[in-house]
Every structure is written in C-alpha cells, then in structure tokens.
C-alpha positions as CSV (number, residue, x, y, z in Angstrom):
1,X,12.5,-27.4,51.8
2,X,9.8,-26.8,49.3
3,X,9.7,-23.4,47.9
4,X,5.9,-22.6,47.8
5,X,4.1,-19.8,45.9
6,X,1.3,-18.1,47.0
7,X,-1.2,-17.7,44.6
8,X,-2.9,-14.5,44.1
9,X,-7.1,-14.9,44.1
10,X,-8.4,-12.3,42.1
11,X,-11.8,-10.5,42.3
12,X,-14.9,-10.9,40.4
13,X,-14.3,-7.5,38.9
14,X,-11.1,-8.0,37.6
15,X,-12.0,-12.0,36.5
16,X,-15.2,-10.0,34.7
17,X,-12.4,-7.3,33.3
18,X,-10.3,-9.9,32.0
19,X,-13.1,-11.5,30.5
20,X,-14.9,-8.8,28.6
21,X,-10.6,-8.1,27.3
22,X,-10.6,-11.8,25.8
23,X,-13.7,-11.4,23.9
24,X,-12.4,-8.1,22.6
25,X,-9.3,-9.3,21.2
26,X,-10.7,-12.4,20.3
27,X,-13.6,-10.0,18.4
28,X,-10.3,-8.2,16.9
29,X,-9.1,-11.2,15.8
30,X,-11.9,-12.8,13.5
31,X,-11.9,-9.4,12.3
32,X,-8.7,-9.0,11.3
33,X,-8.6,-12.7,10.0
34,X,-11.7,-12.1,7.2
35,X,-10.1,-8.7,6.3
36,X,-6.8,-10.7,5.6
37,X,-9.0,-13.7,4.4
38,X,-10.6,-11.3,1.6
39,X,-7.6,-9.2,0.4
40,X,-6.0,-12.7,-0.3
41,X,-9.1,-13.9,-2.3
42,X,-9.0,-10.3,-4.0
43,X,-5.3,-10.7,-4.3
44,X,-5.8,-14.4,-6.2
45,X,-8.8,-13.5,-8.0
46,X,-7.7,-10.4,-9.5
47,X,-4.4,-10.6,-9.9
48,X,-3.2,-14.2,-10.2
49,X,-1.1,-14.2,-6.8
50,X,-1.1,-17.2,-4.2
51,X,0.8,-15.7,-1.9
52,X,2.1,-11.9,-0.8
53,X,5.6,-12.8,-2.4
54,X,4.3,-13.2,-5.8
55,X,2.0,-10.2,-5.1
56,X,5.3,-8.1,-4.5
57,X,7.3,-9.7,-7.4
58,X,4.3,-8.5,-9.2
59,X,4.4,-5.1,-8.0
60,X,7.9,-4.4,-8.2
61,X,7.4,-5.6,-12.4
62,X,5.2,-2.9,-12.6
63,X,6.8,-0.3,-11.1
64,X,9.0,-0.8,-13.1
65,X,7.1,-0.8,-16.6
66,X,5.6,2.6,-14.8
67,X,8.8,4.2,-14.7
68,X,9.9,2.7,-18.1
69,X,6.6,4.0,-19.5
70,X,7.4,7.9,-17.3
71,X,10.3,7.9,-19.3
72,X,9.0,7.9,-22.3
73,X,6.6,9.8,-22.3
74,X,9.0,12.1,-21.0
75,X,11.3,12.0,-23.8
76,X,8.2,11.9,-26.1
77,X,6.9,15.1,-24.4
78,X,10.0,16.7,-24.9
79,X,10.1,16.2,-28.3
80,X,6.7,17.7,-28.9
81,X,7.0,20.5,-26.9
82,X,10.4,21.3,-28.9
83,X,8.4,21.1,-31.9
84,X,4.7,22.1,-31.4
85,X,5.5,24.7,-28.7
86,X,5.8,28.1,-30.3
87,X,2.7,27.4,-32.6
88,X,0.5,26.3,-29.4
89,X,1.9,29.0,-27.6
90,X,0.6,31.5,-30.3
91,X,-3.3,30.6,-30.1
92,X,-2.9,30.9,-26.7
93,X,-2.4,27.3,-25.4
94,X,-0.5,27.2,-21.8
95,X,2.1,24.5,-21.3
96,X,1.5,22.8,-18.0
97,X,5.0,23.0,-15.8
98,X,4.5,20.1,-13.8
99,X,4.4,18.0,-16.6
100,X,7.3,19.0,-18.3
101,X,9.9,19.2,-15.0
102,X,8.7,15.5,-14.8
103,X,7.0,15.9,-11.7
104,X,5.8,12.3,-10.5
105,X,3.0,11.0,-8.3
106,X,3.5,10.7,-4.9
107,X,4.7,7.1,-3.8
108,X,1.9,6.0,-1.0
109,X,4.2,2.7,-0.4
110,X,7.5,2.9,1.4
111,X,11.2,2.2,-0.3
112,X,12.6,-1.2,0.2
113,X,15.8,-1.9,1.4
C-alpha cells in the first residue's frame, strides 16, 4: 500500500505573509551583498588585500609594529621622565599618569585563538 500525504492548502493570508517574508530577506540580502561588495573594494583599494585572509595577515603585522612601537615609546618615556622630570615638575608641568603606567587603548576587536 501506498503511503500518501496529505497536503496542507494554505490561505491567501498566510501565501501573502510568506510572500511579503521573501521579499524582505531577499531586500536583506542585496543589502548585505553591496555592503560586503564595497568593504571588499575598500579593502583592495586601500589597502592592497584580495581577500579577508591577507586583510588579517595584514592586521596582525600591524599590531604588531603597534605594540613594538608602545614599547618604545615606553622605554623612551621612561627615560625622559627619569631625566627631565624634576625640572618640568618645578615650572609647574603635571606628568600625565596614564601615560606613564602604560595604559593602552582599548582593543575594539576580539583575541584570537
């Protein structure tokens, strides 16, 4: 024997629902893909990347050079402070903290594994 399904009819109100859904998404959609379209344009064009792996080897280089670069001017700070401070100090000039306890930017992208 034959197993046979029933079909479900649906009404004009939830054919016009589903309708009105399709467009929406497919609205979203060709949204989404010129958004993408242009930050990939913007990504070649201003950066030299093809593709979002050489756009995160990219990053990732300068990160680096940015913390190589904190560094420094850490050290370098430190030195001057060591050497200049007393004198600045006595006309009245007022170190600022966060620079000196190496206070960083805050990080707007999360850690990778």
């Amino acid at each position: 024997m034959k197993n046979h399904r029933k079909s479900k009819m649906i009404t004009e109100n939830e054919y016009q629902n589903l309708k009105q859904m399709i467009t929406f998404l497919e609205r979203q959609r060709d949204e989404s893909t010129g958004a993408l379209n242009q930050l990939m344009s913007t990504l070649e064009k201003e950066y030299q990347c093809k593709d979002l792996e050489e756009a995160e080897e990219l990053l990732t280089k300068l990160e680096r050079e940015v913390a190589e670069y904190e560094e420094t001017f850490q050290t370098e700070y430190g030195q001057f402070r060591k050497k200049y401070s007393k004198r600045l100090e006595k006309g009245g000039f007022q170190f600022d903290e966060s620079i000196s306890n190496g206070q960083k930017p805050s990080k707007h992208r999360k850690a990778r594994d």
